[in-house]
N, CA, C and O atoms as CSV, one atom per row, in Angstrom:
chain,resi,resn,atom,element,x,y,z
A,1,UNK,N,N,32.088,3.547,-18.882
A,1,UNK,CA,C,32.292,4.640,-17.938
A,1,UNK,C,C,30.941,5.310,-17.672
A,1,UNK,O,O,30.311,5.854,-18.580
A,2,UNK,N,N,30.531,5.260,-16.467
A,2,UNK,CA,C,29.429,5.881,-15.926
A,2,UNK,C,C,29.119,7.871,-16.789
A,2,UNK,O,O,29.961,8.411,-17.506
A,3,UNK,N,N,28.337,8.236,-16.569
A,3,UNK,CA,C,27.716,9.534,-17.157
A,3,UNK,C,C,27.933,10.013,-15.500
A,3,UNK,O,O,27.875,9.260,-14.528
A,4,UNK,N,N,28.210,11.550,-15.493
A,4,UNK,CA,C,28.346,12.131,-13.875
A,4,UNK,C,C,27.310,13.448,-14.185
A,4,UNK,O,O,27.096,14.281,-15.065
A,5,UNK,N,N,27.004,13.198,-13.349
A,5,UNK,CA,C,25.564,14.193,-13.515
A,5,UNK,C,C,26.056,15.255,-11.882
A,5,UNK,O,O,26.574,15.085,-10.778
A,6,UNK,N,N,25.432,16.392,-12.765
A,6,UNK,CA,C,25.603,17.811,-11.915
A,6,UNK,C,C,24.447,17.983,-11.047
A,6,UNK,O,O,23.398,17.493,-11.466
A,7,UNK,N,N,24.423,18.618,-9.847
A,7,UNK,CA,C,23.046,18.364,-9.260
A,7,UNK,C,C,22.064,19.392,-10.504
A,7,UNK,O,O,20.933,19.415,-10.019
A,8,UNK,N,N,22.054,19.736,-11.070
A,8,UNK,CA,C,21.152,21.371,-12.370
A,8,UNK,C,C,21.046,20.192,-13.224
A,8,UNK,O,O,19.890,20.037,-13.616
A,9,UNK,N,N,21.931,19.239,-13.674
A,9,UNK,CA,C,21.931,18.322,-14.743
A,9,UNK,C,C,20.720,17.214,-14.378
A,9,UNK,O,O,19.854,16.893,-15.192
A,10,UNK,N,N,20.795,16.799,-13.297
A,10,UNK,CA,C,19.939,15.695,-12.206
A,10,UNK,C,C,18.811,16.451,-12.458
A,10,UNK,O,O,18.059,16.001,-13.322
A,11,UNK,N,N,18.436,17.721,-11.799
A,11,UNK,CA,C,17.389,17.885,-11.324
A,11,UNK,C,C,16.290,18.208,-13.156
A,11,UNK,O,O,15.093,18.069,-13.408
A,12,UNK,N,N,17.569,18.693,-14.076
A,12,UNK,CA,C,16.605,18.907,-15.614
A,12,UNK,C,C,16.489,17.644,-16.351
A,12,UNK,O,O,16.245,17.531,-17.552
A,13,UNK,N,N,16.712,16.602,-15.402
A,13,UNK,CA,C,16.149,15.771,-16.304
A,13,UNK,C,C,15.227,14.747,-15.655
A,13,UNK,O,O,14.906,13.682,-16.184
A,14,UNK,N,N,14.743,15.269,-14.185
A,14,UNK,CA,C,13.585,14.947,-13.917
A,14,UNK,C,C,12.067,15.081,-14.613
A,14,UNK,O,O,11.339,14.089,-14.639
A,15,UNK,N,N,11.682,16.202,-15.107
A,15,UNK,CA,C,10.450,16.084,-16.241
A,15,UNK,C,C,10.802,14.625,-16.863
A,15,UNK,O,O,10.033,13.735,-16.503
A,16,UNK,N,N,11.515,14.368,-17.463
A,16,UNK,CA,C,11.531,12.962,-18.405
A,16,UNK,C,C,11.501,11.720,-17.380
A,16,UNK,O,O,11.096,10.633,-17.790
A,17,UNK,N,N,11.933,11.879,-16.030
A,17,UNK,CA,C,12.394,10.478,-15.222
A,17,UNK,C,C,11.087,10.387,-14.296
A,17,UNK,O,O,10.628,9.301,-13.942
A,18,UNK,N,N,10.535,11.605,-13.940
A,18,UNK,CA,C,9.557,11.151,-13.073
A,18,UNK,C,C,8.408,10.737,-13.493
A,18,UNK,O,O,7.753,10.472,-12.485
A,19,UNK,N,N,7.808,10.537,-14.410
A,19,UNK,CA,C,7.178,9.704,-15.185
A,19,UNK,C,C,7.273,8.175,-15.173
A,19,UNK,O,O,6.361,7.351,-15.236
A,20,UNK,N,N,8.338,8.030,-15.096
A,20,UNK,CA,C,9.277,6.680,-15.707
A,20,UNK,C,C,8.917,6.040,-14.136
A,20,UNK,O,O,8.039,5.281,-13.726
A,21,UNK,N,N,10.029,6.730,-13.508
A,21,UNK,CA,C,9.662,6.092,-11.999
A,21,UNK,C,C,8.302,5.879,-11.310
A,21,UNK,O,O,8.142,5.097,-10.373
A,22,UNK,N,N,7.321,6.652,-11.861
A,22,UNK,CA,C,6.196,6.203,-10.938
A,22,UNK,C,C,5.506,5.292,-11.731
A,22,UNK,O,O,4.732,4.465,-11.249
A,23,UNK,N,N,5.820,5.428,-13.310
A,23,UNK,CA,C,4.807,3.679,-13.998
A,23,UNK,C,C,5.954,2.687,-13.230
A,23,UNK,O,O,5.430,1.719,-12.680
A,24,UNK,N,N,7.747,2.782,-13.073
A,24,UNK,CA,C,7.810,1.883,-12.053
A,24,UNK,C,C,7.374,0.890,-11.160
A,24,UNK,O,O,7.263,-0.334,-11.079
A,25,UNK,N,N,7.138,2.103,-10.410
A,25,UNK,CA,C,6.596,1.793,-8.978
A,25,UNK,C,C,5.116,1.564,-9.567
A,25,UNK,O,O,4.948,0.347,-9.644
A,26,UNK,N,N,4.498,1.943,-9.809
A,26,UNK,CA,C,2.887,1.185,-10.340
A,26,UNK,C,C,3.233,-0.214,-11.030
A,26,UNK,O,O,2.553,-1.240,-11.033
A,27,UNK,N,N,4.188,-0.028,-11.479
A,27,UNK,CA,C,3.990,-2.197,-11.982
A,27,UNK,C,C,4.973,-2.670,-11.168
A,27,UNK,O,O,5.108,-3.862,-11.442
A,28,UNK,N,N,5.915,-2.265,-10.093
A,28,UNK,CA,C,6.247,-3.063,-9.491
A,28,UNK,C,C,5.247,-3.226,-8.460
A,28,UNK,O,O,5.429,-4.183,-7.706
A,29,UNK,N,N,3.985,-2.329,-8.213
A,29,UNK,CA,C,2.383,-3.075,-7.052
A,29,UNK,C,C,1.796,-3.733,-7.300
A,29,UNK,O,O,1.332,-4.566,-6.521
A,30,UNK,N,N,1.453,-3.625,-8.990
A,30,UNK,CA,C,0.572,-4.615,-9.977
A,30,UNK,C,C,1.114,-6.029,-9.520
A,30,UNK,O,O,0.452,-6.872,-8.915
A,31,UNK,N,N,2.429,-6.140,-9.913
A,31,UNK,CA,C,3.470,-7.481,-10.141
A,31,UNK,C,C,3.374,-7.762,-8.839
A,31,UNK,O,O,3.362,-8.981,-8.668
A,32,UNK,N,N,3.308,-7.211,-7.950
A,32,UNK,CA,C,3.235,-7.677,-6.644
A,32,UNK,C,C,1.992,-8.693,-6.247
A,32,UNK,O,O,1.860,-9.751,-5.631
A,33,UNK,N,N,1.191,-7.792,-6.933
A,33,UNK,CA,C,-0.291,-8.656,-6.747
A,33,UNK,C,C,-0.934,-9.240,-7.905
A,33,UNK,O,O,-2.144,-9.032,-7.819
A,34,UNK,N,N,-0.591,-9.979,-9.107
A,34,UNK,CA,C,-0.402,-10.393,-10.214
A,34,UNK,C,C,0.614,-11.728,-9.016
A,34,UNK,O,O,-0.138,-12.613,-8.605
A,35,UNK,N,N,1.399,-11.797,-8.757
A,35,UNK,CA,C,2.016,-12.739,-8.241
A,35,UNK,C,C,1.462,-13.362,-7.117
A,35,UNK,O,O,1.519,-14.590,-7.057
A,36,UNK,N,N,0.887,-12.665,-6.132
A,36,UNK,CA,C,-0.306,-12.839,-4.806
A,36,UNK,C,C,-1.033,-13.790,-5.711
A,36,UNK,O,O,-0.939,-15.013,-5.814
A,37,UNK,N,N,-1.811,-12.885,-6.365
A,37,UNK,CA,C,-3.028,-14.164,-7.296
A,37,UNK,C,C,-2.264,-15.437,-8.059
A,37,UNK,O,O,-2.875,-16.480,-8.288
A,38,UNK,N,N,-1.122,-15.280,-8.362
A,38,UNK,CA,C,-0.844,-16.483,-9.346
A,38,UNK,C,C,-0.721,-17.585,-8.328
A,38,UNK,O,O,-1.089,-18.745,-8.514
A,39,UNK,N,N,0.111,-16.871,-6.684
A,39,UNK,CA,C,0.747,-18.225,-6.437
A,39,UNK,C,C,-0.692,-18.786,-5.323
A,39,UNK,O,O,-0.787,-19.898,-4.801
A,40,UNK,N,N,-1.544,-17.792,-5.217
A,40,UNK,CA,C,-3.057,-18.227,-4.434
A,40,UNK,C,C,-3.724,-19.640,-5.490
A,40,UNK,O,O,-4.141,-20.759,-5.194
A,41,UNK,N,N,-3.553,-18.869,-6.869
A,41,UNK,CA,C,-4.090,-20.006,-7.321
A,41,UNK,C,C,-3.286,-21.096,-7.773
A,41,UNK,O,O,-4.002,-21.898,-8.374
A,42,UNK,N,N,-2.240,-21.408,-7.736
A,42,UNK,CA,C,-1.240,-22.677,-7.433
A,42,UNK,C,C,-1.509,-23.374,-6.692
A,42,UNK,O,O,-1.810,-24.552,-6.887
A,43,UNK,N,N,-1.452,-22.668,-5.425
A,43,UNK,CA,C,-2.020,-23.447,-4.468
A,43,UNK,C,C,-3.054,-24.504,-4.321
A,43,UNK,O,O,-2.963,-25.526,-3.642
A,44,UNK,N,N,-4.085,-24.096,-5.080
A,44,UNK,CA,C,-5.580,-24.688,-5.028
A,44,UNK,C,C,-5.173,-25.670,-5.686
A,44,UNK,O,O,-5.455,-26.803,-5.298
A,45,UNK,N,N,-4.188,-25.405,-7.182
A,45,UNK,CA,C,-4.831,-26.494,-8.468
A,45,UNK,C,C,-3.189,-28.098,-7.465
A,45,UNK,O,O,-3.099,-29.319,-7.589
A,46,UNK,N,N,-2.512,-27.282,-6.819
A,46,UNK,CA,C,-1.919,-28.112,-6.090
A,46,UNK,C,C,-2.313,-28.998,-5.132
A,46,UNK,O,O,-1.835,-30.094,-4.838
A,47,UNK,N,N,-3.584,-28.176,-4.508
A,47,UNK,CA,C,-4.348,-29.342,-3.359
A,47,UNK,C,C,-5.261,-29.890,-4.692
A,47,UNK,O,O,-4.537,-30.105,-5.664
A,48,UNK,N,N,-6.435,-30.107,-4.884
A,48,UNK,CA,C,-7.421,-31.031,-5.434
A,48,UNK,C,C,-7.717,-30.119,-6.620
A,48,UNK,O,O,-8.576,-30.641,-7.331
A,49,UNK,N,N,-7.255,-28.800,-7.136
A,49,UNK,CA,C,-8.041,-27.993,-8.099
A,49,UNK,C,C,-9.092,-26.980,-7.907
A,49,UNK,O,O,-9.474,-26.102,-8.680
A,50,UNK,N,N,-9.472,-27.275,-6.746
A,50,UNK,CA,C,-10.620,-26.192,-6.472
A,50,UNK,C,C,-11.671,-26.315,-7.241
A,50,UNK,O,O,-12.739,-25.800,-6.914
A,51,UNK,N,N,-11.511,-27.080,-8.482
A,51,UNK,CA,C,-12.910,-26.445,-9.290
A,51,UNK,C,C,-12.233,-24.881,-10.263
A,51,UNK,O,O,-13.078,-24.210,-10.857
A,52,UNK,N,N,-11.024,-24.523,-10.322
A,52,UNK,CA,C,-10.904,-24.121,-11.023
A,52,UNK,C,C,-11.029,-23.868,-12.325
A,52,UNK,O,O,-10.566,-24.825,-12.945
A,53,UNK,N,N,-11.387,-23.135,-12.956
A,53,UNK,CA,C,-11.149,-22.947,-14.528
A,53,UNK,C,C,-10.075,-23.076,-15.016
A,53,UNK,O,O,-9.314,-22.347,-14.380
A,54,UNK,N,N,-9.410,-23.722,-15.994
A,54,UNK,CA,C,-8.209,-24.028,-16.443
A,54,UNK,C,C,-7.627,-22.811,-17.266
A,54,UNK,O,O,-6.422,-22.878,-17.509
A,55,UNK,N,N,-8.210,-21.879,-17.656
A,55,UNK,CA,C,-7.808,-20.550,-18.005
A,55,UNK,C,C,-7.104,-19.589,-17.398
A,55,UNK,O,O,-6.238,-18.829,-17.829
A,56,UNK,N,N,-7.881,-19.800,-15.696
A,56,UNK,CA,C,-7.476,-18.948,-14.991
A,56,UNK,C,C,-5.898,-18.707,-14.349
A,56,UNK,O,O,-5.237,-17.773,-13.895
A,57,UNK,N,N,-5.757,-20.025,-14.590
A,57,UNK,CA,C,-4.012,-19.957,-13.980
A,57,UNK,C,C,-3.298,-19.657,-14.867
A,57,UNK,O,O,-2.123,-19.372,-14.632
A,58,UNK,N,N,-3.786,-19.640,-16.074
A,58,UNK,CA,C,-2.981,-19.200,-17.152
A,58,UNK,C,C,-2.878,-17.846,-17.708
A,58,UNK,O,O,-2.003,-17.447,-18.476
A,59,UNK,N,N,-4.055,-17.058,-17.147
A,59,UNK,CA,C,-4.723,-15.600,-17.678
A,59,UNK,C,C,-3.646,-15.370,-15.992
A,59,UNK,O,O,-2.668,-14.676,-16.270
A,60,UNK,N,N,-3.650,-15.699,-14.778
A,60,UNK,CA,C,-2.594,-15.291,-13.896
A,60,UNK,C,C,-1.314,-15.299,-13.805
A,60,UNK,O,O,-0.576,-14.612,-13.099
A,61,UNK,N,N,-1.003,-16.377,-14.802
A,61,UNK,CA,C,0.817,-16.324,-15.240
A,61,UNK,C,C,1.107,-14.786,-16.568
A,61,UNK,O,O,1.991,-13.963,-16.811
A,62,UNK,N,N,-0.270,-15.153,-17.090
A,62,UNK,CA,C,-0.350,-14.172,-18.321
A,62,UNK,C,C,0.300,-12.672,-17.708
A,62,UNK,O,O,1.343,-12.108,-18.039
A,63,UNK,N,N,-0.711,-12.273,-16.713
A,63,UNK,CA,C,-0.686,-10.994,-16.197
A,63,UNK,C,C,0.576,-10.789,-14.990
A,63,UNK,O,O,0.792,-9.686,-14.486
A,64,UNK,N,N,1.278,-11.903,-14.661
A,64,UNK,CA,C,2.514,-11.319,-14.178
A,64,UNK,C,C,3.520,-11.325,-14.998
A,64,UNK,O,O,4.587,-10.998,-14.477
A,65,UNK,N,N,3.557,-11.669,-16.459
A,65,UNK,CA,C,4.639,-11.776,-17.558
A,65,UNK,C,C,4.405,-10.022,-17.771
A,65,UNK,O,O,5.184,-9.113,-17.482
A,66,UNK,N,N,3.169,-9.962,-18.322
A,66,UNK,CA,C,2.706,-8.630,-18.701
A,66,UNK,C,C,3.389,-7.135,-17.651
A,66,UNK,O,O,3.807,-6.080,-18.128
A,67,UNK,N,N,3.300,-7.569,-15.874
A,67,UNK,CA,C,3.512,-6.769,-15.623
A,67,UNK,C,C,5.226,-6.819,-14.986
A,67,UNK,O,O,5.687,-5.935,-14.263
A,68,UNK,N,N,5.850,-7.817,-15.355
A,68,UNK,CA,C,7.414,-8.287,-15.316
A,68,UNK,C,C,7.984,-7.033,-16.322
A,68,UNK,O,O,8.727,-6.070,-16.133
A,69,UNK,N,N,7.331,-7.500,-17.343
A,69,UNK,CA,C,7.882,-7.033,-19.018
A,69,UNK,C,C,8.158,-5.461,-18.499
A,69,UNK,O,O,9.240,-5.030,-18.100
A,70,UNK,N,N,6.796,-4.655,-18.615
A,70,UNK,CA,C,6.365,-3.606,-18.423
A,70,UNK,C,C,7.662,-3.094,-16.691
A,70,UNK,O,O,8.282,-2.080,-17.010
A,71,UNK,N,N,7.994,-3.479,-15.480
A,71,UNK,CA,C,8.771,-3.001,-14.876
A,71,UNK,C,C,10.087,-2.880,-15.888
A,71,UNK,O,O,10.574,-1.860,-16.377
A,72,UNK,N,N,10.597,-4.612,-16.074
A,72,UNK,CA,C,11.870,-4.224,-17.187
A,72,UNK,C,C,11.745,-2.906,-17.875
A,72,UNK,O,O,12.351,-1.859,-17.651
A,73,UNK,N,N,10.950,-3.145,-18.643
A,73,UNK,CA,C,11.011,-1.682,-19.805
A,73,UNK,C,C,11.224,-0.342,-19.035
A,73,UNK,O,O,11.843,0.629,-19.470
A,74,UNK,N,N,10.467,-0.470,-17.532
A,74,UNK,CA,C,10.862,1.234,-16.975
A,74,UNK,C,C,12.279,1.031,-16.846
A,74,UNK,O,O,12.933,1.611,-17.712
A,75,UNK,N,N,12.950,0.353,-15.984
A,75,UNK,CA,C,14.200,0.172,-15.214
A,75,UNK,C,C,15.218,0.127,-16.640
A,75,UNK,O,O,16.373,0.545,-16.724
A,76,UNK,N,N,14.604,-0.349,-17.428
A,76,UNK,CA,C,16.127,0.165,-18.703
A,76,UNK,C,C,15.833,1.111,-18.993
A,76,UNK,O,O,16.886,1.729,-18.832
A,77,UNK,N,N,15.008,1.928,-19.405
A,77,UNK,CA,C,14.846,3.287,-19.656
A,77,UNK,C,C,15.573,4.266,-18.681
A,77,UNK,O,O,16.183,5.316,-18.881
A,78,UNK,N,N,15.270,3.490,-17.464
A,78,UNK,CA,C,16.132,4.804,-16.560
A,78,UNK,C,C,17.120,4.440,-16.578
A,78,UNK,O,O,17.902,5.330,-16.910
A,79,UNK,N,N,17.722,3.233,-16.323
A,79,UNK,CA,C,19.315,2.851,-16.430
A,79,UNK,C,C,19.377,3.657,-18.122
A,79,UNK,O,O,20.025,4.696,-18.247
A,80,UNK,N,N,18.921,3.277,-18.864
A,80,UNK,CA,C,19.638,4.197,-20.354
A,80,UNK,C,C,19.912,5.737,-20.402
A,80,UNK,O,O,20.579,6.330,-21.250
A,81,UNK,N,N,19.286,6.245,-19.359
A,81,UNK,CA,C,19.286,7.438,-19.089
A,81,UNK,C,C,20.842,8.121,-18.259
A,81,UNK,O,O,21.268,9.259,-18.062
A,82,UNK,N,N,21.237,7.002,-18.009
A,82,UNK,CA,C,22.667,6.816,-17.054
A,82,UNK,C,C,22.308,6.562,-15.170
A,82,UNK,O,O,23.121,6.411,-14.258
A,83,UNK,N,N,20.680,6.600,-15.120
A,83,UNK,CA,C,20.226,6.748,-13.762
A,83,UNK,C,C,20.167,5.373,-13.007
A,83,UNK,O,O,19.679,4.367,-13.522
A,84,UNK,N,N,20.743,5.414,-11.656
A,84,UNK,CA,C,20.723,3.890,-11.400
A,84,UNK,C,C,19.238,3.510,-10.372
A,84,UNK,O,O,19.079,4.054,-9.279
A,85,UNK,N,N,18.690,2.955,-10.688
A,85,UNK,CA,C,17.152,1.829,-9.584
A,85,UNK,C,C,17.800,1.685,-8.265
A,85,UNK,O,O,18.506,0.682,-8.164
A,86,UNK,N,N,17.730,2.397,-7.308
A,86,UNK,CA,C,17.904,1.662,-6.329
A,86,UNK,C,C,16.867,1.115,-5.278
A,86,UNK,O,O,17.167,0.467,-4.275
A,87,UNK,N,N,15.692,1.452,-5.640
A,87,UNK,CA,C,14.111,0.404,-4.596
A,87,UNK,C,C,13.115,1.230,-5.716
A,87,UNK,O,O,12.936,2.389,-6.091
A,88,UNK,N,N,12.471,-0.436,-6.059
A,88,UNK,CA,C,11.599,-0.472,-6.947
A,88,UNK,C,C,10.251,0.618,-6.240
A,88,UNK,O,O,9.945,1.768,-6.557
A,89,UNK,N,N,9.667,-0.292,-5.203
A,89,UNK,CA,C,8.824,0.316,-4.529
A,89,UNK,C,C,8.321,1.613,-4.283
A,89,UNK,O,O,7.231,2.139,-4.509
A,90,UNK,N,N,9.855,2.183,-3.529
A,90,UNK,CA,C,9.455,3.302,-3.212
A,90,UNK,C,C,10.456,4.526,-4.343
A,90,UNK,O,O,10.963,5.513,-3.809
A,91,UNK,N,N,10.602,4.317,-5.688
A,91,UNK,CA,C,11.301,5.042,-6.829
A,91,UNK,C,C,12.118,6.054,-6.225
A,91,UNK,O,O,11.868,7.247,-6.050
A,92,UNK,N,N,13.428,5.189,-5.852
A,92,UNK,CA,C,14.154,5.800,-5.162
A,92,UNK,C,C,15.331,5.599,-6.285
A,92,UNK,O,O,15.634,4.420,-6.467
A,93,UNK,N,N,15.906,6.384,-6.919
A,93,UNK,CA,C,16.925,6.573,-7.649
A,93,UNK,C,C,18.381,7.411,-7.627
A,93,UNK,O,O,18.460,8.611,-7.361
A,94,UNK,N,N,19.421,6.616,-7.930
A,94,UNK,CA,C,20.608,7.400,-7.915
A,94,UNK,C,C,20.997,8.296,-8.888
A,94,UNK,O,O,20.572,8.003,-10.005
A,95,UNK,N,N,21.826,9.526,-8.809
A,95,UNK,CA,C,22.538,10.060,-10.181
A,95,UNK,C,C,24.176,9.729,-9.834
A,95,UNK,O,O,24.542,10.393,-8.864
A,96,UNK,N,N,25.067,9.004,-10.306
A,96,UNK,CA,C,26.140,9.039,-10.306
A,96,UNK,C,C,26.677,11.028,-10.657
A,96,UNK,O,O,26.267,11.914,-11.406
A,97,UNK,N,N,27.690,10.911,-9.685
A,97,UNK,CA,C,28.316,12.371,-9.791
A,97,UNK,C,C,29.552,12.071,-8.792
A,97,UNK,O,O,29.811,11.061,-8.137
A,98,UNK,N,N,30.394,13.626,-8.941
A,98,UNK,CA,C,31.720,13.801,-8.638
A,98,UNK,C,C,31.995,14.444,-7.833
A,98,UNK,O,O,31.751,15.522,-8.375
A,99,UNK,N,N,32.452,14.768,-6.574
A,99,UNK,CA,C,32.787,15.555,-5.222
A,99,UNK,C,C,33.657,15.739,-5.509
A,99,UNK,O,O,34.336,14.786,-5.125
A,100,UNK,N,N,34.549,16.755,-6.262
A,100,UNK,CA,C,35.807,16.832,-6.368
A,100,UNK,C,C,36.246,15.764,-7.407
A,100,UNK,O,O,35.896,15.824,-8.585
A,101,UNK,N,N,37.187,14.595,-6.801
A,101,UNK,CA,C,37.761,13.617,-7.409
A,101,UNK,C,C,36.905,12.229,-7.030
A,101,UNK,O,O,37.368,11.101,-7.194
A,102,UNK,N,N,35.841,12.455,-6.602
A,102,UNK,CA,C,35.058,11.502,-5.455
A,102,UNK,C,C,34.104,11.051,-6.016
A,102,UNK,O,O,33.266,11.900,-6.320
A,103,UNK,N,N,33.806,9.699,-6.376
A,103,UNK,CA,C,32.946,9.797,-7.045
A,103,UNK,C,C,31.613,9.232,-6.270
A,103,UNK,O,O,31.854,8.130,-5.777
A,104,UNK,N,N,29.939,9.796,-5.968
A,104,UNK,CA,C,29.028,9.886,-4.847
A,104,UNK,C,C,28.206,9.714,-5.751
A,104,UNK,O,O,28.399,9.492,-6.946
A,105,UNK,N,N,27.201,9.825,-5.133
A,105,UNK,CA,C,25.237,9.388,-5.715
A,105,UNK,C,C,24.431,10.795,-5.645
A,105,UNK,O,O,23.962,10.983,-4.522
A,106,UNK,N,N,24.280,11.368,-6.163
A,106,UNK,CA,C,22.603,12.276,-6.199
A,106,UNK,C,C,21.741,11.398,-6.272
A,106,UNK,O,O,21.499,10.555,-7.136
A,107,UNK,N,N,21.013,11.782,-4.746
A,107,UNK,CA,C,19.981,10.878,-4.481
A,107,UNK,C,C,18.134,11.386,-4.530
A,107,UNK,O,O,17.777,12.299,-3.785
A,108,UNK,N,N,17.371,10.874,-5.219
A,108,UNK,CA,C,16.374,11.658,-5.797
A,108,UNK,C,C,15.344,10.305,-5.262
A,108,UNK,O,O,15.676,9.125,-5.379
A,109,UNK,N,N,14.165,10.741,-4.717
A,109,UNK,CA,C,13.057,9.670,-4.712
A,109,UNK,C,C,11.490,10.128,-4.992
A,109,UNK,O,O,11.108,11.202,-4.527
A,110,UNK,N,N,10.675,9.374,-5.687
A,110,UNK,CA,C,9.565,9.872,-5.896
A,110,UNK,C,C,8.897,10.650,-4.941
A,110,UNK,O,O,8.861,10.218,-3.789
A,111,UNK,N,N,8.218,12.006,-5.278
A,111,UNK,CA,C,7.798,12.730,-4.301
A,111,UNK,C,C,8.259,14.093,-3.946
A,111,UNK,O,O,7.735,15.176,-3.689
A,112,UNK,N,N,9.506,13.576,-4.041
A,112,UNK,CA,C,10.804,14.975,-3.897
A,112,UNK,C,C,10.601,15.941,-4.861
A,112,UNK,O,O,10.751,15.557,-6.021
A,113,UNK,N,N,10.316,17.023,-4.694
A,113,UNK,CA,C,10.742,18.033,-5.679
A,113,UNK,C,C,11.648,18.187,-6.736
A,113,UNK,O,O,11.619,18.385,-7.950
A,114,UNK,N,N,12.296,18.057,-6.023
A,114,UNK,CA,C,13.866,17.925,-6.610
A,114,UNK,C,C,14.749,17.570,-5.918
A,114,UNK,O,O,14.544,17.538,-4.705
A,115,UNK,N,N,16.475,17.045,-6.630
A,115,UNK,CA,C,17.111,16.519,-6.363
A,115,UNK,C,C,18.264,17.513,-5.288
A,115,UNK,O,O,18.918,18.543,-5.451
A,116,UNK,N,N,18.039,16.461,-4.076
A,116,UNK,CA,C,18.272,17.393,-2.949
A,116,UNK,C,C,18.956,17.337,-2.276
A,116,UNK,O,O,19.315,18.252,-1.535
A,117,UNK,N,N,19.588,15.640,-2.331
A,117,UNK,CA,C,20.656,15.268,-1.489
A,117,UNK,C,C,21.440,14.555,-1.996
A,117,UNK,O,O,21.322,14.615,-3.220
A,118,UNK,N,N,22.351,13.762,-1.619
A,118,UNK,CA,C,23.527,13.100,-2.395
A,118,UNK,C,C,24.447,12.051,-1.008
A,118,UNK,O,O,24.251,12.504,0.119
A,119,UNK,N,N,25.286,10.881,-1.063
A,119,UNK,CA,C,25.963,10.128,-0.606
A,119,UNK,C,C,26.924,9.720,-0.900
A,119,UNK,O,O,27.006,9.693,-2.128
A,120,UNK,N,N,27.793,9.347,-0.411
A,120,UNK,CA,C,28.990,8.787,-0.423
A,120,UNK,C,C,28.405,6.994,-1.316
A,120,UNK,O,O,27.300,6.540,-1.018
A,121,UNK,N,N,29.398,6.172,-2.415
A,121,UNK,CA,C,28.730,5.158,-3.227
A,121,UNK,C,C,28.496,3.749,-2.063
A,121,UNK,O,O,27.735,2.863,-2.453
A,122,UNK,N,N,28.976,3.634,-1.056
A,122,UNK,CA,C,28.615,2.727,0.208
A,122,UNK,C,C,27.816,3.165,1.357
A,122,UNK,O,O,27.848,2.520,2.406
A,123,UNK,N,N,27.218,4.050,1.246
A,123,UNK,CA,C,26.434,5.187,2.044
A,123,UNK,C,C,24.815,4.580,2.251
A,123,UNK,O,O,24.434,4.006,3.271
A,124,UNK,N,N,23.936,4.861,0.985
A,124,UNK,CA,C,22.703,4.294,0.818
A,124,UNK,C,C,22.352,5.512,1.006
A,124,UNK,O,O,23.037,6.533,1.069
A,125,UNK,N,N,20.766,5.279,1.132
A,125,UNK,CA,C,19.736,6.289,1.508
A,125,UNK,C,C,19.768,6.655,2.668
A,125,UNK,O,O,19.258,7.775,2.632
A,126,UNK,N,N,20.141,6.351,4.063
A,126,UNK,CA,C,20.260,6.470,5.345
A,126,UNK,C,C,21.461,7.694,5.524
A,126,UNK,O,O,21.480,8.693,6.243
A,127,UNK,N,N,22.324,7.216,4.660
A,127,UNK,CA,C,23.685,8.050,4.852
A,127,UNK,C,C,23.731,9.492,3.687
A,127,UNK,O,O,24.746,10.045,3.265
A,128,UNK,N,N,22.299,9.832,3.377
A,128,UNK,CA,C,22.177,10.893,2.379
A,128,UNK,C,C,22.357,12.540,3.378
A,128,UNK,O,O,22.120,12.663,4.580
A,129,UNK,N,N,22.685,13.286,2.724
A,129,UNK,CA,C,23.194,14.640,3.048
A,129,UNK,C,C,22.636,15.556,2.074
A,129,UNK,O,O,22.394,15.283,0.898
A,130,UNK,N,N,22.461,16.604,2.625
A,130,UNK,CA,C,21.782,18.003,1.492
A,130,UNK,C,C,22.924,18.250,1.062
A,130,UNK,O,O,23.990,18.081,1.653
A,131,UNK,N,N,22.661,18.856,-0.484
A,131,UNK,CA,C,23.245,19.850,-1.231
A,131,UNK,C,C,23.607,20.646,-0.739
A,131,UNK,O,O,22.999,20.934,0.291
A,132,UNK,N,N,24.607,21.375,-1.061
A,132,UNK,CA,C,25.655,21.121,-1.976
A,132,UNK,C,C,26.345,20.393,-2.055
A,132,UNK,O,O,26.562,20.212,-0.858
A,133,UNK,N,N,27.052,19.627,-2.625
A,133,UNK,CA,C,28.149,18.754,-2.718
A,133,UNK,C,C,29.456,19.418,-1.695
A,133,UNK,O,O,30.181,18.806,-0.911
A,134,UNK,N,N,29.443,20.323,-1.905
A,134,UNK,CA,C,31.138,20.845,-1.376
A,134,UNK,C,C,30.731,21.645,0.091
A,134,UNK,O,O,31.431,22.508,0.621
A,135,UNK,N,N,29.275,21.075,0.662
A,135,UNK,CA,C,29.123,21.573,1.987
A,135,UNK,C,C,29.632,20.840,2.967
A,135,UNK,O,O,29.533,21.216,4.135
């Protein structure tokens, strides 16, 4: 059973989450480009080798394991938190919560002050609405 978070509940436990979300989003850019370089140099040792160093494709698989690992570890931390990932990129995160009998998203993304708006659970980010819940 999901944790339902109050928008006062959401917003006090940002000190601990916004941290989390922006090493996120920093190794999901790394991993982005950790993967650019790995599959650039695939490429080469796929045509003739380039003249590559035989280290190097391996020090480039190295460093997208490294920065794989390191996203995992944020994204369970915030899922352990009861908070759901919804875009790596831009640390856009849900709080499960209750409209009444209803159960909706507090929707929070890096940058935001605080947690400010909220959706219906088939809604998304497009279909977000200000606080209060019962407006």
């Amino acid at each position: 059973m999901p944790r339902y978070f109050t928008p006062e509940e959401a917003d006090a436990l940002l000190p601990e989450l916004r941290p989390l979300v922006e090493s996120m989003v920093r190794h999901r850019q790394r991993l982005g480009t950790a993967l650019e370089r790995r599959d650039r140099l695939q490429a080469l040792v796929g045509g003739n080798g380039g003249g590559l160093p035989p280290a190097e494709l391996a020090e480039a698989n190295a460093a997208v394991e490294v920065e794989r690992s390191a996203l995992e570890r944020c994204v369970q931390e915030i899922n352990d938190m009861g908070v759901q990932v919804k875009d790596l990129e831009l640390g856009l995160v849900d709080f499960p919560a209750l409209r009444g009998s209803e159960e909706v998203l507090l929707c929070w993304r890096l940058g935001e002050d605080a947690v400010l708006f909220w959706h219906g659970l088939e809604e998304g980010f497009a279909g977000r609405k200000p606080l209060p819940l019962d407006g």
